[in-house]
SEPA-809062 format. One record per residue: x, y, z of N, C-alpha, C, O, CB in turn; residue in one letter; residue number from 1. Coordinates in pm, 1 decimal, always signed. Glycine has a CB too. Layout:
N
{n_x:X n_y:Y n_z:Z ca_x:X ca_y:Y ca_z:Z c_x:X c_y:Y c_z:Z o_x:X o_y:Y o_z:Z cb_x:X cb_y:Y cb_z:Z dofi:A firo:NUM}
...
***
This chain:
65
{n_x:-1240.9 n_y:-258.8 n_z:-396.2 ca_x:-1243.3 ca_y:-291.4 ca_z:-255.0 c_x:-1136.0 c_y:-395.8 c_z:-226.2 o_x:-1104.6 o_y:-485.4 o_z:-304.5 cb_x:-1383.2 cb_y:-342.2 cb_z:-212.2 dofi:X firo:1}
{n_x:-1087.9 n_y:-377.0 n_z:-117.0 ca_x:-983.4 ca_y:-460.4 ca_z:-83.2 c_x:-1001.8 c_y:-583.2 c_z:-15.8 o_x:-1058.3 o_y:-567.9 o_z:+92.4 cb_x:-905.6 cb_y:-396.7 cb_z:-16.6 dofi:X firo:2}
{n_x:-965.8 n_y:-729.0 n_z:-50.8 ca_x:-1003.9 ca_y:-891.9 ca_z:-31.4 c_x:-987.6 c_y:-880.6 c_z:+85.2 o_x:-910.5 o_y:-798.7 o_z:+135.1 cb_x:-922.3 cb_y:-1018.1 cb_z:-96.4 dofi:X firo:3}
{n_x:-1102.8 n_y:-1013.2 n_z:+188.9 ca_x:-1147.4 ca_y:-1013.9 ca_z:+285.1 c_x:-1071.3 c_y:-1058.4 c_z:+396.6 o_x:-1107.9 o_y:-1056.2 o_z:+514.1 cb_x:-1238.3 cb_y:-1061.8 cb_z:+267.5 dofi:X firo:4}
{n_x:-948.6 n_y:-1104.5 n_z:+345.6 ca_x:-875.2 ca_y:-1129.5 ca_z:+464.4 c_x:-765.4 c_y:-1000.0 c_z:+538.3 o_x:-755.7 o_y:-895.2 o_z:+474.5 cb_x:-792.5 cb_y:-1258.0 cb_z:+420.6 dofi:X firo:5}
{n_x:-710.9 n_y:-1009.4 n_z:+630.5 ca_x:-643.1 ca_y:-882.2 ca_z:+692.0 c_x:-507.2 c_y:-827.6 c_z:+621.7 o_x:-501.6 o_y:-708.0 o_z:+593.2 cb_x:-606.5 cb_y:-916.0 cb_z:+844.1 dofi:X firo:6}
{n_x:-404.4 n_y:-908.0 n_z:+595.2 ca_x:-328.4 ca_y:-891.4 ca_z:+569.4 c_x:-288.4 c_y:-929.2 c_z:+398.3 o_x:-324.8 o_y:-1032.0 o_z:+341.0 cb_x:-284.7 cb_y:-931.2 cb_z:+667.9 dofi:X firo:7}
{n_x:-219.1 n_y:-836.8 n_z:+347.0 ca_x:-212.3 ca_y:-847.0 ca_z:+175.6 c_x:-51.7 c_y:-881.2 c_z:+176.9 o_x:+15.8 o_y:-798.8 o_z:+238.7 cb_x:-261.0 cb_y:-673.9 cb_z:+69.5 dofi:X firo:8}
{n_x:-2.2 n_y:-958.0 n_z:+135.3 ca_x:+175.6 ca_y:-985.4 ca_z:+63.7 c_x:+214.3 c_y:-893.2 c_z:-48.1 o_x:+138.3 o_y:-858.6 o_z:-138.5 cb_x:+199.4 cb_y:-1150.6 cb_z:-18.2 dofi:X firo:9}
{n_x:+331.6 n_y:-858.9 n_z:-34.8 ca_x:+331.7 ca_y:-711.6 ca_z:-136.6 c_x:+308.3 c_y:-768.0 c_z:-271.0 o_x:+318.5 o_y:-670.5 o_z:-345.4 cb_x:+493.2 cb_y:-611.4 cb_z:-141.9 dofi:X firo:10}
{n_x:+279.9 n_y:-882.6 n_z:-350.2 ca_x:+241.6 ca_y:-950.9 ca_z:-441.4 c_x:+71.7 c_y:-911.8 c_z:-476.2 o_x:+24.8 o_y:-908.5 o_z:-589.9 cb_x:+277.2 cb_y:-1093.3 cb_z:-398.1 dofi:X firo:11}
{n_x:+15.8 n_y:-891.4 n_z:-383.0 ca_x:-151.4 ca_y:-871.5 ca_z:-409.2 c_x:-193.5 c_y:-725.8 c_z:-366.1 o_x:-302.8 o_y:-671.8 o_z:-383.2 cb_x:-250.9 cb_y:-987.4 cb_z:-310.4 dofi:X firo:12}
{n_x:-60.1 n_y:-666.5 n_z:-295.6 ca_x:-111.6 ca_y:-493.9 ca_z:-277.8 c_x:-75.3 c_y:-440.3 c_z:-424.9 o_x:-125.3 o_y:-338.0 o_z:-471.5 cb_x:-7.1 cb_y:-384.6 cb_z:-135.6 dofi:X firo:13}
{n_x:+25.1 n_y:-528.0 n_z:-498.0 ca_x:+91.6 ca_y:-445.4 ca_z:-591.3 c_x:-30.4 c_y:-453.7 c_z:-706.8 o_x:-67.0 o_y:-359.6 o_z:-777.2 cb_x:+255.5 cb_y:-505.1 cb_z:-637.3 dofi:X firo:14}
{n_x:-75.7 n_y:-569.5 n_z:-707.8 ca_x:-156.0 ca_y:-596.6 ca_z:-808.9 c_x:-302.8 c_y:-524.4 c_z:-798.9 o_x:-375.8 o_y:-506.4 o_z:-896.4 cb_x:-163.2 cb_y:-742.2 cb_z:-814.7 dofi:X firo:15}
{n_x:-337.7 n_y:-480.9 n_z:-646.2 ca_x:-434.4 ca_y:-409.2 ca_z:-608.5 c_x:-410.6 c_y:-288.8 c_z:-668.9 o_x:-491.8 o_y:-237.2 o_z:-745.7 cb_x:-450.4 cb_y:-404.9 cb_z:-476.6 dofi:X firo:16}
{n_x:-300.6 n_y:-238.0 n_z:-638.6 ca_x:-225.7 ca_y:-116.9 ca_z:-656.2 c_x:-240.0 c_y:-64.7 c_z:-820.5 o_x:-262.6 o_y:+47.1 o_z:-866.8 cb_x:-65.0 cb_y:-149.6 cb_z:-610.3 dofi:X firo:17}
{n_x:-219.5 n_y:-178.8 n_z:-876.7 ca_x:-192.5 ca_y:-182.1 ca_z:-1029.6 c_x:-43.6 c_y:-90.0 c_z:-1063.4 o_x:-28.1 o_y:+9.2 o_z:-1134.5 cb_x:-340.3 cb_y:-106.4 cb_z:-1115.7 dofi:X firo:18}
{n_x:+56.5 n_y:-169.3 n_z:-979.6 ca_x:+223.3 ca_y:-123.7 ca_z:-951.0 c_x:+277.0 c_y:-235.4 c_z:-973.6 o_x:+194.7 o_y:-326.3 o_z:-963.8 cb_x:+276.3 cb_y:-68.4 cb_z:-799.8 dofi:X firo:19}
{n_x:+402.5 n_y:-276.7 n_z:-1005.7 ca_x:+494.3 ca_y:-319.6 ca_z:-931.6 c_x:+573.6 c_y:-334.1 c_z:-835.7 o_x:+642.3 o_y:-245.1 o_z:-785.7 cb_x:+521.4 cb_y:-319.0 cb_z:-953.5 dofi:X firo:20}
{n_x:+567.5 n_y:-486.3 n_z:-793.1 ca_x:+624.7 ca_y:-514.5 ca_z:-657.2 c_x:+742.0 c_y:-428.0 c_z:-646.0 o_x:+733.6 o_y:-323.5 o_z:-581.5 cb_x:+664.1 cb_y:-666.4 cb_z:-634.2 dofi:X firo:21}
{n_x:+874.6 n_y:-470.2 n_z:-716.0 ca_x:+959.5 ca_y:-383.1 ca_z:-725.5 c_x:+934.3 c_y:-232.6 c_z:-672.6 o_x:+1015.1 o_y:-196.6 o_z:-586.9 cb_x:+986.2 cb_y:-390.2 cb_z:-846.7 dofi:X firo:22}
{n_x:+849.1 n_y:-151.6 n_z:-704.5 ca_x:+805.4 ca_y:+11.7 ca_z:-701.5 c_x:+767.3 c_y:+14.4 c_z:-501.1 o_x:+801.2 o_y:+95.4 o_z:-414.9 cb_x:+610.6 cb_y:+52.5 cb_z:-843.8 dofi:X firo:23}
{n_x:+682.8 n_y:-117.2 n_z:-493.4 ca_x:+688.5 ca_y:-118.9 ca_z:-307.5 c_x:+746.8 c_y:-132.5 c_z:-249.5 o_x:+738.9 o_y:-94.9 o_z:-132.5 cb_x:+646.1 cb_y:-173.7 cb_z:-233.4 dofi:X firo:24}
{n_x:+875.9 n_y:-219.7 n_z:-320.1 ca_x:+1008.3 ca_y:-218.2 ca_z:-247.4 c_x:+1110.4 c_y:-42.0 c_z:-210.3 o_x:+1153.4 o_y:+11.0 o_z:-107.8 cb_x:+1102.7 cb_y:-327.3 cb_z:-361.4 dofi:X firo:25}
{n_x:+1110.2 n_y:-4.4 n_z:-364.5 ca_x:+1136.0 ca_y:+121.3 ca_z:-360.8 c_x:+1077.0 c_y:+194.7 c_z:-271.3 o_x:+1149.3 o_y:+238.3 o_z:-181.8 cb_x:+1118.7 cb_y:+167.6 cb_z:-461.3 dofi:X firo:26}
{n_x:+907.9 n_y:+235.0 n_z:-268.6 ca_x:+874.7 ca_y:+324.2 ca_z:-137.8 c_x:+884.1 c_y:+273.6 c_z:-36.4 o_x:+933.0 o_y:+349.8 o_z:+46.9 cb_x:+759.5 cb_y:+375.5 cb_z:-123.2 dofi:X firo:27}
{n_x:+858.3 n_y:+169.2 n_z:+3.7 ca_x:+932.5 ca_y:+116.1 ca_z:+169.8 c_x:+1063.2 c_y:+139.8 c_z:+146.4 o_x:+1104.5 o_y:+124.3 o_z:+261.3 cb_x:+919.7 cb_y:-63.4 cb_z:+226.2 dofi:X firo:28}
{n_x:+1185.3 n_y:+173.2 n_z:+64.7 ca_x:+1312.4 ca_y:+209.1 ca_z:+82.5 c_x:+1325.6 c_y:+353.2 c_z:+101.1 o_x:+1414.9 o_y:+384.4 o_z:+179.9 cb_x:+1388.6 cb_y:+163.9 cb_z:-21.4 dofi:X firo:29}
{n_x:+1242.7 n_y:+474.0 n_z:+35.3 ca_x:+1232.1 ca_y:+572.8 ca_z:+32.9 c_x:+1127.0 c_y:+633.5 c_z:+192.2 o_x:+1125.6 o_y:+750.5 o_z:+230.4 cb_x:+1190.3 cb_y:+584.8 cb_z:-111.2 dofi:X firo:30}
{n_x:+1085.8 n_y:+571.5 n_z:+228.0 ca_x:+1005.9 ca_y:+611.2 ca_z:+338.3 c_x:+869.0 c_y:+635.0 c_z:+301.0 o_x:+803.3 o_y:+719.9 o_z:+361.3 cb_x:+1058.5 cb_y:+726.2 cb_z:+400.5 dofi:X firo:31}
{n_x:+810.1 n_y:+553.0 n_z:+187.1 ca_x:+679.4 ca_y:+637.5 ca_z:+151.3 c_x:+616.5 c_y:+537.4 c_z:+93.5 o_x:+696.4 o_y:+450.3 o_z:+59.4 cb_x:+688.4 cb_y:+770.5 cb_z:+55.2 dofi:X firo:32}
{n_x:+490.5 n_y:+509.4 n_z:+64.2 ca_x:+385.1 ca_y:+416.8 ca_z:+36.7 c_x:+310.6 c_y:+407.6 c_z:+160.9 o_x:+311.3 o_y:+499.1 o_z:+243.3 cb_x:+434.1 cb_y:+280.9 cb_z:-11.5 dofi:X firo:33}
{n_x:+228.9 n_y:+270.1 n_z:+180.4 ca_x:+152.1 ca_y:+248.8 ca_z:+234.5 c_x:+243.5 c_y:+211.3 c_z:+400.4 o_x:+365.3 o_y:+196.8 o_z:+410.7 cb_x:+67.8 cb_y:+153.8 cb_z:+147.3 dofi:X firo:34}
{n_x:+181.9 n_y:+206.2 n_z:+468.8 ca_x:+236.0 ca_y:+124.8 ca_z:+645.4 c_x:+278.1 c_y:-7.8 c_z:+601.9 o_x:+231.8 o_y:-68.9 o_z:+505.7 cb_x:+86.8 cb_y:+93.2 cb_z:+791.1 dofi:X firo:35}
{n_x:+327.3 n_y:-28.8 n_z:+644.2 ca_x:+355.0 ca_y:-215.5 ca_z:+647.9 c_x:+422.5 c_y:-313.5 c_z:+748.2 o_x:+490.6 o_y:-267.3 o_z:+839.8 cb_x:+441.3 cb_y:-253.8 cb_z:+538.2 dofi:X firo:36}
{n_x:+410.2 n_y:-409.6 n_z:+737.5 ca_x:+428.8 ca_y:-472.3 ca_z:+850.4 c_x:+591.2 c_y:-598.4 c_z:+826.6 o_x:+583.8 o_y:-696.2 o_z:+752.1 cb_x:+259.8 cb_y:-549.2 cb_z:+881.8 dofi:X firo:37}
{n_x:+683.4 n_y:-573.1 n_z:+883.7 ca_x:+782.0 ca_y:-653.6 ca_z:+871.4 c_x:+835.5 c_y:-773.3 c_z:+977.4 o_x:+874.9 o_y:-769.1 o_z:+1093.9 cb_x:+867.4 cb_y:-569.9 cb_z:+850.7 dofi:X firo:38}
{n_x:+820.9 n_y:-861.4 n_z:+898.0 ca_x:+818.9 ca_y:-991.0 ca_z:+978.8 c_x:+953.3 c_y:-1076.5 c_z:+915.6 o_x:+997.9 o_y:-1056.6 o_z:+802.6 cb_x:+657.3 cb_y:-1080.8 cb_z:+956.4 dofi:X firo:39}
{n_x:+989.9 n_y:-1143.0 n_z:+980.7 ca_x:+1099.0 ca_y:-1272.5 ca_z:+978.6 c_x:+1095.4 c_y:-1306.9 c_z:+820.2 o_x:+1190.0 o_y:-1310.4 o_z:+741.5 cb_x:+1043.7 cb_y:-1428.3 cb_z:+1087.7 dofi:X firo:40}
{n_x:+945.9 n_y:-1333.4 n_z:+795.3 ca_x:+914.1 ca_y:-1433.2 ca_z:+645.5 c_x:+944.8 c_y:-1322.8 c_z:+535.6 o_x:+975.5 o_y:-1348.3 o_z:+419.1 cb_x:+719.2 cb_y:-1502.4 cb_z:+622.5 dofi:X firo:41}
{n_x:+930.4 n_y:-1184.2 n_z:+596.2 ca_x:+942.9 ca_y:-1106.7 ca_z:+510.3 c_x:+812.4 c_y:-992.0 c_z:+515.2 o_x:+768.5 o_y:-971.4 o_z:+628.4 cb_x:+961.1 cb_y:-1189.7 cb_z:+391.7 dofi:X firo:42}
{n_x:+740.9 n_y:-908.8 n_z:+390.8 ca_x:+696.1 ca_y:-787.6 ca_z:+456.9 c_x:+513.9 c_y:-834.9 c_z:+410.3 o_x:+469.5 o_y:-919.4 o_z:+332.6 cb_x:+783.8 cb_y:-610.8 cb_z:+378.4 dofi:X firo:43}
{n_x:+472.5 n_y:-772.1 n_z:+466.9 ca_x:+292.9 ca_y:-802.9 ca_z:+501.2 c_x:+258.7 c_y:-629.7 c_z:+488.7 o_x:+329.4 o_y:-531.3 o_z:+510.4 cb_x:+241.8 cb_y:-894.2 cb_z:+714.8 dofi:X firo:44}
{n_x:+145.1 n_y:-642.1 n_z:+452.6 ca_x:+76.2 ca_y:-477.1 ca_z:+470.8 c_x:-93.7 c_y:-548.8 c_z:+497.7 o_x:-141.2 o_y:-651.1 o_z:+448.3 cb_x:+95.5 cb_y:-337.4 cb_z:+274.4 dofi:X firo:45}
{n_x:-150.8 n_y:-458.6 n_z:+586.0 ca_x:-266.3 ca_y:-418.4 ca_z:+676.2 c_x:-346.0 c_y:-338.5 c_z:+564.3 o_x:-322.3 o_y:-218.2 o_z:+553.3 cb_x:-220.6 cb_y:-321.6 cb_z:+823.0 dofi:X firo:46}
{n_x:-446.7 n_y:-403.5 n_z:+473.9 ca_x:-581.1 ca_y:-355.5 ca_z:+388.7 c_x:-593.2 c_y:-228.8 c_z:+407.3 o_x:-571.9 o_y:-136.5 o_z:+328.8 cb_x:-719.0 cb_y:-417.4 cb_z:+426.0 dofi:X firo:47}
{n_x:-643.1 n_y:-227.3 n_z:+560.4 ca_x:-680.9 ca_y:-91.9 ca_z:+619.8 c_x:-566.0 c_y:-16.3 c_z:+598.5 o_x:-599.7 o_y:+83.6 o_z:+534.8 cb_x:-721.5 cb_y:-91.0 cb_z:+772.4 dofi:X firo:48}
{n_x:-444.4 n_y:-15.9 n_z:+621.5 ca_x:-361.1 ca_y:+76.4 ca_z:+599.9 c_x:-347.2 c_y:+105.4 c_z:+419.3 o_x:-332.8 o_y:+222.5 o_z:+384.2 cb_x:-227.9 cb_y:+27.3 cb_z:+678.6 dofi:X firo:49}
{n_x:-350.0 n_y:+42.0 n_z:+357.2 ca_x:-340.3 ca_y:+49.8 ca_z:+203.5 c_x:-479.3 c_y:+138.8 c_z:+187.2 o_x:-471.2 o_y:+239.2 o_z:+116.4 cb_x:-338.7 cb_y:-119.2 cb_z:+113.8 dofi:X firo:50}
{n_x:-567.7 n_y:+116.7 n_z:+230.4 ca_x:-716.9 ca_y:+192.0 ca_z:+230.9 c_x:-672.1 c_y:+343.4 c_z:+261.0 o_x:-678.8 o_y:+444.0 o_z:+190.3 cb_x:-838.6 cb_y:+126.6 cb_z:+366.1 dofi:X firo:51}
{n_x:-618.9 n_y:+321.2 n_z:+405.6 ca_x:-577.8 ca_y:+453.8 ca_z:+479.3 c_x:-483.2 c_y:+543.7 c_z:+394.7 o_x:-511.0 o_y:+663.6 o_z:+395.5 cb_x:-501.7 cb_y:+419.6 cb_z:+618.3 dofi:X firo:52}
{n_x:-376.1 n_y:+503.9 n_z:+322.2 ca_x:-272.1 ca_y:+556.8 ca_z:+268.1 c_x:-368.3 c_y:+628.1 c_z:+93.2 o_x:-356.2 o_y:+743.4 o_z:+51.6 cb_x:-129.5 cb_y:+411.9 cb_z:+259.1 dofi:X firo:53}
{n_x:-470.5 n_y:+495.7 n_z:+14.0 ca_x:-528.9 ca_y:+587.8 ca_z:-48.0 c_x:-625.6 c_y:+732.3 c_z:-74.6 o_x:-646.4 o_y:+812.5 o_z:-165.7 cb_x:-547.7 cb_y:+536.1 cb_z:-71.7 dofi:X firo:54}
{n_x:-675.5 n_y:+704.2 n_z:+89.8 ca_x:-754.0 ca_y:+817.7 ca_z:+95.6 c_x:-687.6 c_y:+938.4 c_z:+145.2 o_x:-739.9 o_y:+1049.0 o_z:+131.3 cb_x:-863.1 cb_y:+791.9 cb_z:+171.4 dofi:X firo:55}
{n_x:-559.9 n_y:+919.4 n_z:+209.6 ca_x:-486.5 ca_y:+1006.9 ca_z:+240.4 c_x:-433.9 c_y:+1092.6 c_z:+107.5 o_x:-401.4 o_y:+1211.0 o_z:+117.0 cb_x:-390.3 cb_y:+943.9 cb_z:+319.9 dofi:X firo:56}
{n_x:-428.3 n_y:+996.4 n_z:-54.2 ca_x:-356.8 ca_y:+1080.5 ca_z:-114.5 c_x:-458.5 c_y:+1100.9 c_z:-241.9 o_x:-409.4 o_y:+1139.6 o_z:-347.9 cb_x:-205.9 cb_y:+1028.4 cb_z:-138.3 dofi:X firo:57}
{n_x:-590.7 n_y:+1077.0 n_z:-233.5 ca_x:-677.1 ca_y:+1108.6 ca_z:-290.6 c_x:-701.0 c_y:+1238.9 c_z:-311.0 o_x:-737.0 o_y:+1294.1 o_z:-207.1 cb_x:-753.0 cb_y:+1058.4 cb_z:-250.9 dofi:X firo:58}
{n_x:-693.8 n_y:+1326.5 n_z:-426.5 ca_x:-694.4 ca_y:+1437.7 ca_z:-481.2 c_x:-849.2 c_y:+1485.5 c_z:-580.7 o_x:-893.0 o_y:+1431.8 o_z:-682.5 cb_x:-561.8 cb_y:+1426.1 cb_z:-558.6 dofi:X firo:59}
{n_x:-907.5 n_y:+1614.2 n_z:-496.8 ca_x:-1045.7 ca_y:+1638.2 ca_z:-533.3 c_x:-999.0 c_y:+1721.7 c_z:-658.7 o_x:-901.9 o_y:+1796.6 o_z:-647.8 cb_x:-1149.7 cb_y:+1717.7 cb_z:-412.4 dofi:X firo:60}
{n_x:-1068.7 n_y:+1709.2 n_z:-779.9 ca_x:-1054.3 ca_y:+1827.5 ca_z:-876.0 c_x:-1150.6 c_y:+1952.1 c_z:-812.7 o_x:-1260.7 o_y:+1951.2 o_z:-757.6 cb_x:-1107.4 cb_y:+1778.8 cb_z:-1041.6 dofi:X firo:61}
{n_x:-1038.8 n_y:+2077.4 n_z:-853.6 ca_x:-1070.9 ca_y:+2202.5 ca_z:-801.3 c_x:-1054.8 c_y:+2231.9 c_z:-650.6 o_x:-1107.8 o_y:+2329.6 o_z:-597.7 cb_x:-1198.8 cb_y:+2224.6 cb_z:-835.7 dofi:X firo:62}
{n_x:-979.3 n_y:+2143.1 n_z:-585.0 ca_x:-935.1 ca_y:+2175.6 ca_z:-468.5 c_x:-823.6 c_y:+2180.0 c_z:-427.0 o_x:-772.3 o_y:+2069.4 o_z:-444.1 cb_x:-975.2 cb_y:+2126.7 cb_z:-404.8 dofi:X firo:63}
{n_x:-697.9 n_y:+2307.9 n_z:-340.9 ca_x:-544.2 ca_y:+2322.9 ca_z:-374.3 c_x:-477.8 c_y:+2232.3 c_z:-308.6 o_x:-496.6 o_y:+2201.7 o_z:-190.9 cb_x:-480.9 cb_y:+2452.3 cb_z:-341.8 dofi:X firo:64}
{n_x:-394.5 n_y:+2184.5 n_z:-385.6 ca_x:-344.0 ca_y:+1998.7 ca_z:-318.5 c_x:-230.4 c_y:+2057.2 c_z:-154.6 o_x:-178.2 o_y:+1972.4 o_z:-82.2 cb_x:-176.3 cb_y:+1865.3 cb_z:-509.2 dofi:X firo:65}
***
């Protein structure tokens, strides 16, 4: 489950993730990972969207992807 505050630093999605930061840099360069949010200080991502993006790519066994 994802920690109780709103917003994650790509430092604690990655570690959520069990990725490297580096690898979030890459899909925010590629157009793909989770939503995120880009600010002045630098980039933020929305729980709910990291939530949203896993269930989006959650794969049932025995069902055609």
């Amino acid at each position: 489950m994802a920690p109780a505050k709103p917003l994650g630093t790509p430092e604690e999605v990655a570690s959520y993730l069990r990725k490297h930061v580096r690898t979030l840099a890459n899909w925010r360069c590629q157009g793909a990972g989770p939503n995120y949010i880009k600010t002045e200080g630098g980039v933020l991502y929305r729980w709910s969207d990291v939530e949203a993006w896993l269930k989006a790519n959650t794969i049932q066994p025995g069902k055609a992807a």
